[in-house]
C-alpha positions as CSV (number, residue, x, y, z in Angstrom):
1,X,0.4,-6.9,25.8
2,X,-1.9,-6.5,22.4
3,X,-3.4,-2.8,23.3
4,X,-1.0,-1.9,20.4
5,X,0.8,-2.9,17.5
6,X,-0.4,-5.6,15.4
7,X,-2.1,-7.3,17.7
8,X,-3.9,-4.6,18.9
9,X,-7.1,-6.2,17.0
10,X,-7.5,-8.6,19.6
11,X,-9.1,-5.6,21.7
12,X,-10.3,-3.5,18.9
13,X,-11.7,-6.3,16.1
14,X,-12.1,-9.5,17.7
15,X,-13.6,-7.2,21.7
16,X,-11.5,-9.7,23.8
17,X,-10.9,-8.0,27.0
18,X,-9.0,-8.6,30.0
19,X,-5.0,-9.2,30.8
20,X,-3.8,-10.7,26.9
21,X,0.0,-10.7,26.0
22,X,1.2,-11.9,22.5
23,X,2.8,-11.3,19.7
24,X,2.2,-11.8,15.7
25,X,5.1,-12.7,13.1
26,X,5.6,-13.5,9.7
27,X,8.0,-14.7,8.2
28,X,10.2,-13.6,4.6
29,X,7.7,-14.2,1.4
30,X,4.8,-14.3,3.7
31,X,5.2,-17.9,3.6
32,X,4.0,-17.9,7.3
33,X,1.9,-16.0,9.9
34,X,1.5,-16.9,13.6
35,X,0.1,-15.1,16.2
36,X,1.1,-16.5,20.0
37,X,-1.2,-15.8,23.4
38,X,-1.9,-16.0,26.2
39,X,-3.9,-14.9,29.5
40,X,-3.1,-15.9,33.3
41,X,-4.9,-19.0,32.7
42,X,-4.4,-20.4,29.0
43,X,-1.9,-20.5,26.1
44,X,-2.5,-21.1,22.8
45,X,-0.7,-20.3,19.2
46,X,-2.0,-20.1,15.7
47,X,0.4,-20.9,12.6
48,X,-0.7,-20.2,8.7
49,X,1.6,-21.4,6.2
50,X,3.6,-24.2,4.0
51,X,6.2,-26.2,4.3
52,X,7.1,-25.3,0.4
53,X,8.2,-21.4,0.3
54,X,6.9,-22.1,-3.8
55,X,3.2,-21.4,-2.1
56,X,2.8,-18.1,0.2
57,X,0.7,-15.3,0.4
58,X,1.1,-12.5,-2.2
59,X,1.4,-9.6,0.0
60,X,2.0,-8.7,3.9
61,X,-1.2,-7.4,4.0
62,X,-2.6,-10.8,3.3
63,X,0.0,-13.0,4.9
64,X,1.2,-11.1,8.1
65,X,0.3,-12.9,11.3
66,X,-2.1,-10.3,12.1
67,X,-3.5,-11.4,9.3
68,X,-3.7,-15.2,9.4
69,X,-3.2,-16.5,13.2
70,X,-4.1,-13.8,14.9
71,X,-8.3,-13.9,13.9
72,X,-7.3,-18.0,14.4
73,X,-6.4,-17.5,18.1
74,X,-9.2,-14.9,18.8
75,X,-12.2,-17.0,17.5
76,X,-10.7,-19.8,19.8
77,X,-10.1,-17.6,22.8
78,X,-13.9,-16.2,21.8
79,X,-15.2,-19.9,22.2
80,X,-13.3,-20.7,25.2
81,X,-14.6,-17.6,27.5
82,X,-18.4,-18.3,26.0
83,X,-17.6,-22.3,27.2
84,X,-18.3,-21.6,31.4
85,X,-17.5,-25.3,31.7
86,X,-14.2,-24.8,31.3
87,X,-13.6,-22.6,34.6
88,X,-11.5,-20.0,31.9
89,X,-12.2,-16.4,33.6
90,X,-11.7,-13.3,30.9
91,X,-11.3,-11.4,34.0
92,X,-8.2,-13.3,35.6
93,X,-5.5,-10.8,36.2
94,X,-1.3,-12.1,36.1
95,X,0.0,-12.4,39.2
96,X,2.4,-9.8,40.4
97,X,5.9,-11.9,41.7
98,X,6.1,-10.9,45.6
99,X,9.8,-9.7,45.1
100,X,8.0,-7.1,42.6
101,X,5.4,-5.6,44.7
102,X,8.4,-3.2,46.1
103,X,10.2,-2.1,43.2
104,X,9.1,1.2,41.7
105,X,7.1,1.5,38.8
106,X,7.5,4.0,36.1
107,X,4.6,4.8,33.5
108,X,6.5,5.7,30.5
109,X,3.7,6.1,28.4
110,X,2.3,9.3,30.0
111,X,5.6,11.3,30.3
112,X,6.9,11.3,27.0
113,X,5.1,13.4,24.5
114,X,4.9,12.8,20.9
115,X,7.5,13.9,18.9
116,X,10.2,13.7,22.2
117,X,11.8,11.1,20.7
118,X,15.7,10.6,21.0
119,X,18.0,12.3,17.7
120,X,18.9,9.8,15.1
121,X,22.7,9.9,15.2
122,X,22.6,6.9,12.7
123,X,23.7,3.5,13.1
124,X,28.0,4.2,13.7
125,X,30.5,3.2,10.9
126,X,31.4,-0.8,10.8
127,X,34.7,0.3,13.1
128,X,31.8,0.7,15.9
129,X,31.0,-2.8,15.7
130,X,34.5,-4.2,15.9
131,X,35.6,-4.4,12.3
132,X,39.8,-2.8,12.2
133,X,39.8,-0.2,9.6
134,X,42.1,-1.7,7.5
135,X,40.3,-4.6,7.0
136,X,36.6,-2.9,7.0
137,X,34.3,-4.7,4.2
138,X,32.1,-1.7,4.8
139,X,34.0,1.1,3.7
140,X,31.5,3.7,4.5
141,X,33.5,6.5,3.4
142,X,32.4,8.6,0.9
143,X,33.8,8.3,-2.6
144,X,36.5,10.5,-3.8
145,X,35.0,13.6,-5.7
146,X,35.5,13.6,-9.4
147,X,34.9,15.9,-12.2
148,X,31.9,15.3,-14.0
149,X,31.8,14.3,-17.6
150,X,31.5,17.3,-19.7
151,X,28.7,16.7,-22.4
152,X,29.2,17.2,-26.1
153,X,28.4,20.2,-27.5
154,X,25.1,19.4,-30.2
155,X,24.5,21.5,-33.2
156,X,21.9,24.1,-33.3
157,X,20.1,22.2,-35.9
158,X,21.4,19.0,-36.5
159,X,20.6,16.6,-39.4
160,X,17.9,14.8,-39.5
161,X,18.5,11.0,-39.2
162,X,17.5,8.5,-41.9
163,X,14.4,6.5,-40.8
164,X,15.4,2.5,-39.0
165,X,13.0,-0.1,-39.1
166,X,11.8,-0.6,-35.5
167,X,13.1,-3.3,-33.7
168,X,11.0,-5.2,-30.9
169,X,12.9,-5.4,-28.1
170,X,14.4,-8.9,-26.6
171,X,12.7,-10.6,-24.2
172,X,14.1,-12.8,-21.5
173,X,12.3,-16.2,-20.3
174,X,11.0,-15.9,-16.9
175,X,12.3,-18.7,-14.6
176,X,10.3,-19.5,-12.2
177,X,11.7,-18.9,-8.5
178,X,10.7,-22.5,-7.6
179,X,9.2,-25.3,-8.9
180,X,8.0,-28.6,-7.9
181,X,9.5,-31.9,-8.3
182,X,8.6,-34.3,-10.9
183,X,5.8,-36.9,-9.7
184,X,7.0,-40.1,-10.0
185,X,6.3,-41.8,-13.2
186,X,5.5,-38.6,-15.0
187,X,9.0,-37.9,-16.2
188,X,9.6,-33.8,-16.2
């Protein structure tokens, strides 16, 4: 389904109607962006990205799938509904399984206000996900309480420090997080 979510442009920015499931992603870095579709009739993906994790898009914003296969896939799909040869119909529906037309079906989306969400009890100490106690790597017990550090007590007026030549502070090299091998012959 793309009427919401990240691939809710499909409908709202690209106008492609009809019965369209898929689903965007993007991986760590924004290094790469997909979006995957489909209707009853036709399949197709879109992938943006590198091999080399070095090159990557700067933000999410840029490099989410919504982003980068997503418009990909709609222009396609755009072309293939325009193309009649093709005998693609935008209006094909998915067919419903005959051991389905039986079962009950419950419209979530129009009995549960906004804001009727479940309480967050949290996510459970690591003992709830079958670490023993005694050997728990995620202690998740608060720290004993200590006594906190009494400050010293400063003069009224205290003396006024002699004057020190500034000094600029020290500056690290930057290493680059990656960086591409030598080309052959070049040397480094």
């Amino acid at each position: 389904m793309v009427d919401y979510g990240t691939a809710a442009r499909v409908r709202n920015r690209f106008g492609i109607k009809g019965e369209v499931a898929g689903k965007t992603g993007t991986t760590n870095d924004n290094t790469d962006g997909w979006f995957i579709g489909y209707t009853p009739q036709l399949l197709a993906g879109a992938w943006v990205g590198c091999e080399n994790n070095f090159i990557h898009f700067s933000s999410t914003a840029n490099g989410q799938g919504a982003n980068t296969g997503l418009p990909i896939w709609a222009y396609f799909f755009q072309k293939v509904y325009e193309d009649k040869t093709l005998g693609i119909d935008p209006n094909s529906t998915f067919p419903i399984p005959p051991n389905m037309r039986s079962d009950l079906y419950l419209n979530y989306e129009s009995n549960v206000e906004s804001g009727a969400e479940a309480e967050d009890v949290g996510n459970g100490g690591a003992t709830d996900y079958g670490y023993p106690a005694e050997d728990n790597p995620y202690d998740d017990q608060p720290a004993p309480a200590t006594k906190p550090a009494e400050k010293p007590v400063q003069p009224a007026n205290p003396a006024p420090k002699p004057a020190q030549p500034q000094q600029q502070p020290a500056t690290t090299p930057q290493t680059p997080k990656a960086t591409y091998p030598p080309k052959p012959g070049k040397g480094n």
